[in-house]
DRENDO-222251 format. One record per residue (C-alpha): residue number from 1; residue in three letters; x, z, y. Coordinates in Angstrom, 2 decimals, m for minus. Layout:
(NUM ala (X Z Y)),
...
END
This chain:
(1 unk (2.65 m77.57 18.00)),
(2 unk (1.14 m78.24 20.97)),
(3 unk (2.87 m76.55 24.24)),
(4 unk (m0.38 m74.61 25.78)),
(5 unk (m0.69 m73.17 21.80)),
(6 unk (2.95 m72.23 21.49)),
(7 unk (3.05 m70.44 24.48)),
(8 unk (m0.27 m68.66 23.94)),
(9 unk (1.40 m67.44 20.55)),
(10 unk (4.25 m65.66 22.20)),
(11 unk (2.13 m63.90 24.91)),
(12 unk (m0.30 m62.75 22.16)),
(13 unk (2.61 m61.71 19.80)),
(14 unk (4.47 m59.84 23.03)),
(15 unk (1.16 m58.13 23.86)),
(16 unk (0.97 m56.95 19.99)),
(17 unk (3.85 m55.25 20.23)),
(18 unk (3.32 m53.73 23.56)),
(19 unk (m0.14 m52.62 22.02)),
(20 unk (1.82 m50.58 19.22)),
(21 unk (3.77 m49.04 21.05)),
(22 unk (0.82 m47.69 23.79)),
(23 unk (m0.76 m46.30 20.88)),
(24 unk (1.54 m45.05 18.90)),
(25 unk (2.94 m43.27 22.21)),
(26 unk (m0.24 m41.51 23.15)),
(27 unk (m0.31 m40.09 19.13)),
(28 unk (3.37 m38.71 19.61)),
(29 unk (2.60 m36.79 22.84)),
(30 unk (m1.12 m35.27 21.28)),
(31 unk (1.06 m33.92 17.87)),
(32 unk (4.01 m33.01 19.71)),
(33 unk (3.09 m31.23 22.49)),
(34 unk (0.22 m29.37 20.43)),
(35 unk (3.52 m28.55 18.25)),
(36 unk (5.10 m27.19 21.28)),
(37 unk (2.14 m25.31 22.02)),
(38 unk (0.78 m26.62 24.73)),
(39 unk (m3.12 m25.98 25.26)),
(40 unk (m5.68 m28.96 24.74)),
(41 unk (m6.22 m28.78 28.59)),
(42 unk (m2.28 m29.49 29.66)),
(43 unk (m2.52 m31.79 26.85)),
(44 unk (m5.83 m33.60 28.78)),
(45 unk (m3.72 m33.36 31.66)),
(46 unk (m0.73 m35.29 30.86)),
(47 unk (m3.13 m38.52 30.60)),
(48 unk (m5.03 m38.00 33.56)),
(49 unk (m2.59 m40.20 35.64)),
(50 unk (m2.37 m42.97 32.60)),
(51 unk (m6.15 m43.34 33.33)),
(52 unk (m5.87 m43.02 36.95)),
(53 unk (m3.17 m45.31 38.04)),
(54 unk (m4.78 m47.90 35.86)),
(55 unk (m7.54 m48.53 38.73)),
(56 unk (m4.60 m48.63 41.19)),
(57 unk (m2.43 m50.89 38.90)),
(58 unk (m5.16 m53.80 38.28)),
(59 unk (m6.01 m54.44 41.87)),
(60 unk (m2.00 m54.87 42.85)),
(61 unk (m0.88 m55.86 39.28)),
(62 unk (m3.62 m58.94 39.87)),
(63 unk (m2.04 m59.99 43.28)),
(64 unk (1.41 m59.48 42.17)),
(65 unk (0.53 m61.85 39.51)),
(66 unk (m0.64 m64.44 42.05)),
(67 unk (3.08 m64.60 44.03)),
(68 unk (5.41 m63.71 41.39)),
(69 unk (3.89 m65.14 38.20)),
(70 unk (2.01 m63.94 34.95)),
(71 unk (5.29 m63.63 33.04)),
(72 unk (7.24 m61.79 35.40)),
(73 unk (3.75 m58.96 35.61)),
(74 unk (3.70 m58.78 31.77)),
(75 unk (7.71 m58.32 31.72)),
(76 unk (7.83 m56.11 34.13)),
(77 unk (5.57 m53.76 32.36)),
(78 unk (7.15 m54.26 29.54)),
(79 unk (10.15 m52.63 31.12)),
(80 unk (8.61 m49.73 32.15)),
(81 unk (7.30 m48.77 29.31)),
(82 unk (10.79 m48.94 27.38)),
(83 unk (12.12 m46.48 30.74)),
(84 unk (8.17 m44.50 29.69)),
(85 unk (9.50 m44.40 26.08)),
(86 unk (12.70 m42.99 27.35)),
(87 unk (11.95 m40.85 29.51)),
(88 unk (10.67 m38.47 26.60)),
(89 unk (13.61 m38.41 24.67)),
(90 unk (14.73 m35.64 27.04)),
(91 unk (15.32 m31.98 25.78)),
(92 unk (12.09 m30.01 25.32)),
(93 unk (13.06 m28.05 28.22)),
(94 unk (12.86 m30.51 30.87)),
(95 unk (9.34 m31.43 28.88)),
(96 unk (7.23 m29.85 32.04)),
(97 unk (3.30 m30.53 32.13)),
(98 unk (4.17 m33.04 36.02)),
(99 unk (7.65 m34.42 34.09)),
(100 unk (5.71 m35.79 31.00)),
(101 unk (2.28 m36.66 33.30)),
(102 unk (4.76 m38.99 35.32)),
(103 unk (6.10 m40.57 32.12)),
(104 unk (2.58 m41.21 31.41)),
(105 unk (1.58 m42.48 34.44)),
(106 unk (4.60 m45.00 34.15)),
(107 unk (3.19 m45.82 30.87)),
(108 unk (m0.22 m46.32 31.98)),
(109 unk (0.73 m48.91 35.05)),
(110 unk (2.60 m50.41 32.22)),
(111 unk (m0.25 m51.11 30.08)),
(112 unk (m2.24 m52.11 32.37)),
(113 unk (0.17 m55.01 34.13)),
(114 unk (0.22 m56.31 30.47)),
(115 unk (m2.92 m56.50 29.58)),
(116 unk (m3.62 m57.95 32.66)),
(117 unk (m1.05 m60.65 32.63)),
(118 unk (m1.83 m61.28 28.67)),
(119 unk (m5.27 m61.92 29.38)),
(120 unk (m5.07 m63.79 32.69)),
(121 unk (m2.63 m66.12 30.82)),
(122 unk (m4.77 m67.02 28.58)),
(123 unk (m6.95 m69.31 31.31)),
(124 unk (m3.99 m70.97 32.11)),
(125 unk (m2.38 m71.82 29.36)),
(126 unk (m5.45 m73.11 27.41)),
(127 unk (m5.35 m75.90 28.98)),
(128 unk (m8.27 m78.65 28.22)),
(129 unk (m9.94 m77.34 25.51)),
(130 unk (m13.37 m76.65 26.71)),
(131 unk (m14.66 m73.46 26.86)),
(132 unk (m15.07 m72.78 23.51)),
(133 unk (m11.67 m72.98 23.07)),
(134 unk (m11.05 m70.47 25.96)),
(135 unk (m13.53 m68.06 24.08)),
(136 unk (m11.93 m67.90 20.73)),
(137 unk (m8.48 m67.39 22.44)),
(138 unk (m9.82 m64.73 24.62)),
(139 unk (m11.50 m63.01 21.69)),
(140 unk (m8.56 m63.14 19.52)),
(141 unk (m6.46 m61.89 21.80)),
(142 unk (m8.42 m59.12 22.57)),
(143 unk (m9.94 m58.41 19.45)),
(144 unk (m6.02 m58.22 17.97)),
(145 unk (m5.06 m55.72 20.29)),
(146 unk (m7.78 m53.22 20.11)),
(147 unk (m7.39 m53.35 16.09)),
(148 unk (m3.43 m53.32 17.21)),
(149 unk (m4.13 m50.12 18.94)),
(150 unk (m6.28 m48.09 16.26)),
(151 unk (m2.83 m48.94 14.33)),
(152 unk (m0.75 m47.59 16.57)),
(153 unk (m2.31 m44.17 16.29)),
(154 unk (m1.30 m44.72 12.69)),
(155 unk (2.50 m45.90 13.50)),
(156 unk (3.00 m42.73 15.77)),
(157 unk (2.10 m40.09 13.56)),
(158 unk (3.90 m42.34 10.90)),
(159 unk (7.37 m42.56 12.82)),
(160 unk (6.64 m38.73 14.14)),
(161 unk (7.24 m37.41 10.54)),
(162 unk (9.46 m39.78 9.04)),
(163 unk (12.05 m39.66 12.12)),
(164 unk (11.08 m36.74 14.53)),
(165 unk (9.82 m37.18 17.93)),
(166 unk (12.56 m38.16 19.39)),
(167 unk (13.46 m40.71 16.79)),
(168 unk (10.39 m42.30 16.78)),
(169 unk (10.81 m42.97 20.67)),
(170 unk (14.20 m44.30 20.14)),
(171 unk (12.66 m46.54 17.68)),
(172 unk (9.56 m47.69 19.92)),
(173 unk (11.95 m48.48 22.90)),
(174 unk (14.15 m50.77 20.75)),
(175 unk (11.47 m52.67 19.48)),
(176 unk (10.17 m53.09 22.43)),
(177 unk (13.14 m54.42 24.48)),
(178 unk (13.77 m56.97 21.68)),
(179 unk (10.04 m58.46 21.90)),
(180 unk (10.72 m58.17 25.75)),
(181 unk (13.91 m60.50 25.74)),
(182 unk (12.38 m62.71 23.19)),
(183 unk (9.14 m63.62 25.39)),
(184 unk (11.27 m63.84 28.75)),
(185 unk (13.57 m66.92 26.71)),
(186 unk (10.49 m68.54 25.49)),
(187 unk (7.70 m68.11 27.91)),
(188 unk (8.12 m70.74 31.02)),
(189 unk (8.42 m69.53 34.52)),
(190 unk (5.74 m69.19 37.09)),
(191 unk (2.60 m69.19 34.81)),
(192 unk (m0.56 m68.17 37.23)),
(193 unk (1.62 m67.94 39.85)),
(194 unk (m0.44 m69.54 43.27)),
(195 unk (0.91 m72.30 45.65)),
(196 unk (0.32 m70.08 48.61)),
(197 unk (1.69 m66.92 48.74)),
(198 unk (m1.96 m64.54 48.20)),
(199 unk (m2.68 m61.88 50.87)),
(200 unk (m3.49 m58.72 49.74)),
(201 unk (m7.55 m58.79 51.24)),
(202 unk (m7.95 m61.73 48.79)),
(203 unk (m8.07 m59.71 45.68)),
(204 unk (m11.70 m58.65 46.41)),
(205 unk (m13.61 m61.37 45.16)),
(206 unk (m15.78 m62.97 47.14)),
(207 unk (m17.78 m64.73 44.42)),
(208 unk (m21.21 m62.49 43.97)),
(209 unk (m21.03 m63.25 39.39)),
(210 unk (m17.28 m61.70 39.63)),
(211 unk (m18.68 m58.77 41.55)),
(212 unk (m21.62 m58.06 39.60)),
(213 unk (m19.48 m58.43 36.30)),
(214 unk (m17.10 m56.27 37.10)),
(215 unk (m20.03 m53.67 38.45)),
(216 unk (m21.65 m54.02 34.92)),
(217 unk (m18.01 m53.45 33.11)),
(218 unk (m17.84 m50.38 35.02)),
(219 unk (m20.76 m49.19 33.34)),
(220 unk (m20.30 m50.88 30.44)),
(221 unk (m16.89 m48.71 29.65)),
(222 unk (m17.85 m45.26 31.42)),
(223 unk (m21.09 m45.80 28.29)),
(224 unk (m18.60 m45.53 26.05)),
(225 unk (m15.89 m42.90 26.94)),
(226 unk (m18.63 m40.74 28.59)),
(227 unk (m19.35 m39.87 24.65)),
(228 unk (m16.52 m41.11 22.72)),
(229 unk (m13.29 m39.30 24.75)),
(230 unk (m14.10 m36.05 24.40)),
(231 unk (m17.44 m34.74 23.42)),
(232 unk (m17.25 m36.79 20.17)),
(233 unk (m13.99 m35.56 18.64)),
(234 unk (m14.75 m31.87 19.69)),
(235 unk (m17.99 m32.06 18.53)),
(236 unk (m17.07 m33.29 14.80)),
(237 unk (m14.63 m30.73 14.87)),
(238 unk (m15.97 m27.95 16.01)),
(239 unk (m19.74 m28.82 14.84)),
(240 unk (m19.27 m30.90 11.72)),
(241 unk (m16.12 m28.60 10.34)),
(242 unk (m13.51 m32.30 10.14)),
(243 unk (m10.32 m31.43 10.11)),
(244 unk (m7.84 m32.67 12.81)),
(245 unk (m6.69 m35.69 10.38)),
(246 unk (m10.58 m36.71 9.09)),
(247 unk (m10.89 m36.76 13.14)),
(248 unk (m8.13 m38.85 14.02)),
(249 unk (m8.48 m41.34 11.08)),
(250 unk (m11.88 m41.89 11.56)),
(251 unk (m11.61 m43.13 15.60)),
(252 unk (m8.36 m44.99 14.61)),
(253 unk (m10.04 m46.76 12.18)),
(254 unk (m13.41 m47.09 14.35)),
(255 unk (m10.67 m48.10 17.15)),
(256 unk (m9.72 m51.33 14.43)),
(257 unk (m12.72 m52.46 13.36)),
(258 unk (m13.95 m52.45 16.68)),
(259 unk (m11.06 m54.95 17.15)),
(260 unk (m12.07 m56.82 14.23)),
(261 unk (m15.61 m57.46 15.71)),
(262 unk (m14.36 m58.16 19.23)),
(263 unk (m11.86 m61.08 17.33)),
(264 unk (m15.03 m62.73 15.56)),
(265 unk (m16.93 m62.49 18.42)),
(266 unk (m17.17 m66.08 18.81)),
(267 unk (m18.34 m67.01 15.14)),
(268 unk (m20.93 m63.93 15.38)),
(269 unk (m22.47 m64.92 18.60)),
(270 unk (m24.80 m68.30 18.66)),
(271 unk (m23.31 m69.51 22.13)),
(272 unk (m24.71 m72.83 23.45)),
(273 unk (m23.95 m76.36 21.96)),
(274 unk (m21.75 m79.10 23.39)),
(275 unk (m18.98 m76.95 23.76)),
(276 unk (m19.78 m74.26 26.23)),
(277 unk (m19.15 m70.26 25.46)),
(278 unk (m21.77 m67.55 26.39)),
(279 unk (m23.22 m67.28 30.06)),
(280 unk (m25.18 m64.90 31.84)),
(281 unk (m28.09 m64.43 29.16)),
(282 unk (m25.83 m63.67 26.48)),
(283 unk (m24.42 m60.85 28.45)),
(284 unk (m27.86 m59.55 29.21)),
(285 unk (m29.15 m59.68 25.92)),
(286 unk (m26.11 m58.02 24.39)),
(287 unk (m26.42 m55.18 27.28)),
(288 unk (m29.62 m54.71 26.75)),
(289 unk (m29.73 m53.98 22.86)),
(290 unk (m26.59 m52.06 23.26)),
(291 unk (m28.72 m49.71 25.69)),
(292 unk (m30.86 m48.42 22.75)),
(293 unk (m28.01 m47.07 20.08)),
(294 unk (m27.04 m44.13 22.11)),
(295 unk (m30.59 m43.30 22.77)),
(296 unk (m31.60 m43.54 19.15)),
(297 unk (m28.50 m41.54 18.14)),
(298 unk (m29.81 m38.66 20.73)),
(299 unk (m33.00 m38.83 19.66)),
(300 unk (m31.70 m38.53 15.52)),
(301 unk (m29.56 m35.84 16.71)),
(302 unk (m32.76 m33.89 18.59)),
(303 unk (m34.66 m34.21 15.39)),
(304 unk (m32.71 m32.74 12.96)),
(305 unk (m31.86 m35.19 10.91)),
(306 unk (m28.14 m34.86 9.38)),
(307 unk (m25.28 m34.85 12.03)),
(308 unk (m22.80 m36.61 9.84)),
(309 unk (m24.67 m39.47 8.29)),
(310 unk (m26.41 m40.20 11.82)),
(311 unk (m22.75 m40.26 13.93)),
(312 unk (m21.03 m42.33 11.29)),
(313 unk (m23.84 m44.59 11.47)),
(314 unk (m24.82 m45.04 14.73)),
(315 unk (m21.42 m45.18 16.08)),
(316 unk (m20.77 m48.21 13.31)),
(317 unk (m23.69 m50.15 14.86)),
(318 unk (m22.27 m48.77 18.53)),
(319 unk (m18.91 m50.63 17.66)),
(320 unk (m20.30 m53.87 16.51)),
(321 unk (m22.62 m54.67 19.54)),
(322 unk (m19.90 m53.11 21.97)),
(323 unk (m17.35 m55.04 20.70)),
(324 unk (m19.88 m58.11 21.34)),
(325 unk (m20.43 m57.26 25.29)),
(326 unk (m16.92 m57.01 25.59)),
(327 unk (m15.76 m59.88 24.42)),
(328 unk (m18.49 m61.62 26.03)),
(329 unk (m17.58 m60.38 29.43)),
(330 unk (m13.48 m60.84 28.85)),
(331 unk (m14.69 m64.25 28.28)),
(332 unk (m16.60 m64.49 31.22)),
(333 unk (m14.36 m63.06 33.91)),
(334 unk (m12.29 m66.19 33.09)),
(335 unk (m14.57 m68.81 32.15)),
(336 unk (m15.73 m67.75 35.78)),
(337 unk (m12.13 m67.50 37.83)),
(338 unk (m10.22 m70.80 39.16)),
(339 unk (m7.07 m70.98 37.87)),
(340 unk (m5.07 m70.22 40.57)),
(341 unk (m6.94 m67.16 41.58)),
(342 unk (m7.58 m65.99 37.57)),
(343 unk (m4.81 m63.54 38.03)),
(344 unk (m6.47 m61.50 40.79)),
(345 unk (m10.13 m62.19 39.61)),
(346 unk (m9.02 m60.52 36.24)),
(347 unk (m6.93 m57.70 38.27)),
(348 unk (m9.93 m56.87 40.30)),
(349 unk (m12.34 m56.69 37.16)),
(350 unk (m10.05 m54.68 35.02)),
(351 unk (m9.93 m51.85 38.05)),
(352 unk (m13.43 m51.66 37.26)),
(353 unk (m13.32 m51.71 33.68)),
(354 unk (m10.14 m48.81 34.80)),
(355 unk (m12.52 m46.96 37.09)),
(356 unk (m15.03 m46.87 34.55)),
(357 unk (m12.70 m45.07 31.79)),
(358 unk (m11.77 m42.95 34.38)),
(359 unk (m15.44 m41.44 34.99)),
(360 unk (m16.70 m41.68 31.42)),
(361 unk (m13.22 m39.52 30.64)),
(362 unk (m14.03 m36.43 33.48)),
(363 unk (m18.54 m36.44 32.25)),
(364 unk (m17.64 m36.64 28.65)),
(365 unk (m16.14 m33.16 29.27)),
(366 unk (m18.18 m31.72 31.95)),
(367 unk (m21.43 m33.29 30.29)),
(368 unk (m20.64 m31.71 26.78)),
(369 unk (m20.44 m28.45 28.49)),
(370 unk (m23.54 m28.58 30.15)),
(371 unk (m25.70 m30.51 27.77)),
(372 unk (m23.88 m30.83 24.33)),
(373 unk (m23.11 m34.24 22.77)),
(374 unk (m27.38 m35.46 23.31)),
(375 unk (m26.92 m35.20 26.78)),
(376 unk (m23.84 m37.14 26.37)),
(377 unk (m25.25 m40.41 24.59)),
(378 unk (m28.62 m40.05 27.13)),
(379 unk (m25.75 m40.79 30.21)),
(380 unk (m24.47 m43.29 27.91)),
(381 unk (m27.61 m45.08 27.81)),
(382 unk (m28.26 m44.63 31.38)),
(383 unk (m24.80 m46.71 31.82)),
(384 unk (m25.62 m49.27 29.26)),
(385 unk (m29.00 m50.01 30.86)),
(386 unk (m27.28 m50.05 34.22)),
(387 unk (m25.06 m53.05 33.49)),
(388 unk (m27.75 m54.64 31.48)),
(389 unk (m29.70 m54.53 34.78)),
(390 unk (m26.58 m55.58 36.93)),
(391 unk (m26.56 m58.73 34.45)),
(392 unk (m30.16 m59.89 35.21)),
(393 unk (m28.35 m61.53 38.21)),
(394 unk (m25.40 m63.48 36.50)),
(395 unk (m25.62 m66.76 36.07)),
(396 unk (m26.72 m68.52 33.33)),
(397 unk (m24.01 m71.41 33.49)),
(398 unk (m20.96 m71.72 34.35)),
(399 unk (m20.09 m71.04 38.15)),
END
């Protein structure tokens, strides 16, 4: 097996196992601390720094990257979330609402210096294979770990009755140290890591396609979570009568075959011959026909027509052409980035991506509130036909 392959394979399989564990985690704090009674607003609370230190985490984690190296990033967020993991196994008493947001917030600056370092990797290490290459690697490894994730929600509530809460961290934090020491022997030392030491004003890009990509994955992501977060769960609870479990099994397994798509992005999408992935066009066209499910779902909804068969629909065809923009664009960003400055290109695009999650999270609960879940899916629109727009400008080769 070919170095650049073997290597590839252990970051993917680390970045599995990290994925696991960051859902399974966020599954073990919703049960448990809804067991302990805590209300779904302290329970909103105690992710509101996992989402928010994510924007600060990408713009360091991606210079960090660039003097230290890809492999020390991704290990060194692998630590922290085994101390994250930890940290919970406390008594309940010392469980306060800032104790367990600060485990969280540990947690969610070690997600996001993984993913990160996983994906920036990936441009180094696949070596000359041409960009089609580069595209099925990206998608795969992307694809993997959103499926990954859906099936985490599974493993936590799993682990949560077989062993406790408690268990079930111990269990996480084992597993995860093992994969930890296991990548650190095999992966080689100073991947993505730049001759010259990086300063700190070089992780804005200065290329105008990075810019505007990362200004349409803003957009991109707040189209999502502005409807998917919150309004969607409360309103198929509260609205359609689904019980807490028909809830959570449904988005898990939306969350996996969303990672399914994502994964066969590259066989699904006619990219251009000789070799070369997507470009500009495909990430307009893509943008632009995403723009018109949310709208369609809002105007279904406004008509009448039944609640249940329209959302199960609509958010099946939502997935599939979602899943297509983003793995288009997490192809992009790299195809896009010189290898020596991938690390901080990526860093700087996943802040926005971050920032993105961040503002889709806080309107998906103030917009349900004010305008129920229509008013919801016409922002998401508005954000979908915002990056579509910010796309017009991307190139349509590579840069």
């Amino acid at each position: 097996m070919e170095q650049g392959l073997r290597n590839y394979l252990v970051v993917t399989g680390g970045y599995w196992a990290f994925t696991v564990t960051d859902g399974a985690i966020r599954m073990l704090v919703v049960l448990y601390f809804h067991l302990l009674g805590y209300s779904p607003f302290e329970v909103a609370m105690l992710f509101l720094f996992y989402e928010f230190f994510g924007i600060v985490t990408n713009l360091i984690g991606g210079w960090l990257g660039a003097r230290i190296g890809l492999n020390l990033t991704m290990h060194i967020g692998m630590a922290m979330q085994v101390l994250a993991l930890l940290m919970l196994t406390v008594p309940d008493a010392w469980l306060s609402v800032p104790y367990v947001m600060f485990a969280q917030a540990l947690s969610g600056i070690a997600k996001d210096l993984n993913k990160m370092s996983a994906k920036a990797s990936v441009k180094t290490l696949s070596g000359e294979g041409g960009e089609s290459r580069l595209f099925r690697w990206v998608a795969v490894l992307t694809g993997s770990k959103n499926a990954l994730k859906g099936a985490g929600f599974f493993v936590g509530a799993a682990l949560l009755q077989w062993l406790q809460f408690r268990g079930a961290l111990f269990v996480l934090a084992g597993m995860l140290l093992a994969v930890l020491i296991i990548t650190f022997v095999m992966l080689p030392g100073g991947v993505g890591k730049m001759k010259r030491k990086p300063k700190f004003s070089q992780v804005f890009s200065n290329l105008p396609a990075i810019n505007r990509l990362s200004a349409a994955r803003f957009f991109l992501f707040g189209s999502r979570d502005v409807w998917f977060v919150v309004a969607l769960p409360v309103f198929l609870y509260q609205v359609l009568g689904w019980q807490f479990m028909q809830v959570g099994g449904f988005l898990a397994l939306w969350v996996i075959g969303y990672g399914f798509i994502q994964a066969s992005a590259p066989r699904l999408i006619r990219h251009s011959h000789h070799g070369h992935g997507p470009d500009g066009r495909t990430a307009r066209y893509w943008a632009f026909l995403l723009a018109i499910l949310p709208a369609a779902i809002a105007i279904a909804l406004h008509m009448g027509l039944p609640a249940g068969i329209v959302l199960v629909t609509g958010l099946a065809m939502f997935g599939i052409v979602f899943a297509l923009n983003s793995a288009v664009h997490s192809y992009l960003i790299l195809a896009w980035s010189e290898s020596e400055r991938v690390s901080m290109n990526v860093g700087f695009y996943y802040m926005a991506n971050a920032g993105g999650r961040l503002t889709g999270t806080v309107l998906s609960g103030w917009a349900y509130q004010q305008w129920g879940l229509t008013g919801c899916l016409w922002i998401s629109a508005a954000f979908v036909l915002a990056a579509a727009t910010l796309s017009l400008r991307l190139p349509q080769q590579s840069v």
